[in-house]
N, C-alpha and C positions, 0 to 999 in steps of 0.2 A: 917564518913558520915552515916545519918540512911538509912536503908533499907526502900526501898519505899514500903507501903502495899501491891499494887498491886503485889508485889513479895511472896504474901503469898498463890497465885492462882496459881503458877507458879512450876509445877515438870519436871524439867528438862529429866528425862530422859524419859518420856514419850511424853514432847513435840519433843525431836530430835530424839525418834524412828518414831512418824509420818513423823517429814520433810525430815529423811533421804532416804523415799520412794520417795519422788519428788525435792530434792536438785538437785540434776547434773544437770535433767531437764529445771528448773528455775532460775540455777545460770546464772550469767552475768559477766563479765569480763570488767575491768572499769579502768581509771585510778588509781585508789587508791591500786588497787588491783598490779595492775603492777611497783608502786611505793613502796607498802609493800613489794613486793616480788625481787626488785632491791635492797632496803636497809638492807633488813636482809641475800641476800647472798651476799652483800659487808662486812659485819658485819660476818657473819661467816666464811668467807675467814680470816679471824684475828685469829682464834684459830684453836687447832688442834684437830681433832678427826677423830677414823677408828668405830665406832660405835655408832648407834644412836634406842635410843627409842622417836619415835613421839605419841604422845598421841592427841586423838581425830582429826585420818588422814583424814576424813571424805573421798571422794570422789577422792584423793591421789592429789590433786594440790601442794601441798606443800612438799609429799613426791617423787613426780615425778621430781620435781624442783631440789630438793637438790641430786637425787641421778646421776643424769646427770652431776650437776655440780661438783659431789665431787667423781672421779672415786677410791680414793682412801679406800674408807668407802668398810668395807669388812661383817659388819652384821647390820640390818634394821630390829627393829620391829616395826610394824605401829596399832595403837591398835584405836577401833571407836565402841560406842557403838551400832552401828545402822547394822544390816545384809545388807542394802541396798546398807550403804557405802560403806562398805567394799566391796561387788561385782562389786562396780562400780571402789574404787580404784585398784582392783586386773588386770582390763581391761584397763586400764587409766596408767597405771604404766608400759606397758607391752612392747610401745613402745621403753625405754632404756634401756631395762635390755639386751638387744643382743650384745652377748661378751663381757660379764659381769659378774665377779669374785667374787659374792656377796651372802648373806645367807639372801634372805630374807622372813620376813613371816609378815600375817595378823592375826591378834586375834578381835574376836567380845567380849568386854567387857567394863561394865561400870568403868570409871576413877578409882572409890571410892573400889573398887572389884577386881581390875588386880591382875594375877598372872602372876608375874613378878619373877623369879629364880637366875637374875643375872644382874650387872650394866651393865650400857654404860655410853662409853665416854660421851656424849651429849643425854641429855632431851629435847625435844622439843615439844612445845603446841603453833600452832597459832590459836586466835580468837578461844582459847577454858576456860580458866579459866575466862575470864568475864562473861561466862551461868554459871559459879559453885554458889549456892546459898551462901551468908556472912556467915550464919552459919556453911560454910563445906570449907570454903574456905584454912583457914590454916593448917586442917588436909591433903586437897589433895597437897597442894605446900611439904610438911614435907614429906609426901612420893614419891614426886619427887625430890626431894633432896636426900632421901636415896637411889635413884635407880641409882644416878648420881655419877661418877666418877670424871668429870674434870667441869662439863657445866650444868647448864639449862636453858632455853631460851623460854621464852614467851612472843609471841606477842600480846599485848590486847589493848580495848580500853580504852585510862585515859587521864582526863582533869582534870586540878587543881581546876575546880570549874565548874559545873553543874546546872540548874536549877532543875534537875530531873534525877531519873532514869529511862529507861525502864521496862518494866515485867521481860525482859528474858537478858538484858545487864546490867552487876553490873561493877563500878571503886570499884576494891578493894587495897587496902591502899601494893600492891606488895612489896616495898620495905623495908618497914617494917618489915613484915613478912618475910622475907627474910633474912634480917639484925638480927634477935630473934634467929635462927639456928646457933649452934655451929657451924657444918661443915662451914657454907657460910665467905669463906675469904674476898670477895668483892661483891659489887651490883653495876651493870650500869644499867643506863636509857637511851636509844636512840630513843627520836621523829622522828616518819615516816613522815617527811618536806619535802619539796624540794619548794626554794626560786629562783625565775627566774623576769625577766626582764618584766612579764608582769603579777606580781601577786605572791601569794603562795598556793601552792597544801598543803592542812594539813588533813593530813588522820583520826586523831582525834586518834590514836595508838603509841605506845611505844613497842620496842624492850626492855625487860627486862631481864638480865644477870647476873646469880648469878654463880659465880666460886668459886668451888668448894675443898675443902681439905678433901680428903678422909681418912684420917687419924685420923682425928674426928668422932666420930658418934653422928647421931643427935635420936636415940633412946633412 
């Protein structure tokens, strides 16, 4: 798919250091959102992991979610480029962590620059590699891959066919990329659907699932 020009105006990390001073503020909470977040911790109930690096936690919705749901996870790192989020997820996260057995920490860093010292179980990026621009996009999955032991999990947006891209929202070709990594044993795709009796909810997003054999390296 070509990069739409408009994405040549477009520097990511200086647009999500601005929004991440008024994101919490003006986020909204919507069906799609509570559908994304129903499908992917039925989907992560299917594999196992006691450690997780979340990349781009922004405001901790996502890492609030899964660490309630998963009392078993014993180390969390939640990493977001923006000082903002991170303050906001540090207070936002604070409600479940009571009698809680857990090692967790916040890093302010951009994706492409973490320093990162050691794998986990489980990689996770929601609604974050579709802002990476195409030019940078397989470097940063490659090195979510090597921080990964068993799992990486990203949830983005992808439609088989498009009219357009946005500035700041790219479908990129995930599974492929994916599939090119020695380490990657397998790749799933799972549509955020939900099909009812008076219609379909289609989130226009994918659960993307690349497991993991660490026995390979993809360096």
């Amino acid at each position: 798919m070509q990069e739409d020009n408009s994405s040549s105006h477009y520097i990511p990390n200086e647009y999500w250091l601005k929004r991440g001073k008024e994101y919490m503020a003006n986020f909204r909470y919507d069906k799609r959102l509570q559908l994304q977040e129903s499908v992917l911790l039925e989907y992560l109930r299917t594999i196992s992991f006691e450690s997780v690096l979340e990349v781009g936690c922004g405001f901790g919705r996502i890492t609030r979610l899964v660490i309630r749901n998963f009392p078993d996870i014993r180390d969390y790192l939640a990493v977001d480029l923006s000082p903002d989020q991170i303050r906001n997820a540090q207070e936002y996260i604070k409600p479940v962590l009571a009698n809680r057995n857990i090692n967790l920490e916040f890093h302010v860093a951009e994706i492409q620059r973490m320093q990162v010292d050691r794998k986990y179980d489980l990689v996770l990026a929601s609604s974050v590699l579709m802002h990476i621009l195409p030019k940078d996009i397989a470097q940063v999955m490659t090195m979510l891959v090597q921080l990964a032991k068993k799992h990486v999990i990203n949830v983005d947006w992808f439609e088989e066919s498009i009219a357009r891209q946005m500035p700041w929202n790219f479908v990129h070709p995930y599974e492929s990329i994916y599939n090119s990594m020695p380490s990657v044993e397998q790749v799933f795709r799972i549509p955020i659907i939900k099909k009812g009796m008076l219609g379909k909810l289609d989130t226009r997003q994918s659960i993307f699932h690349a497991r993991i054999n660490s026995k390979k390296d993809t360096s």
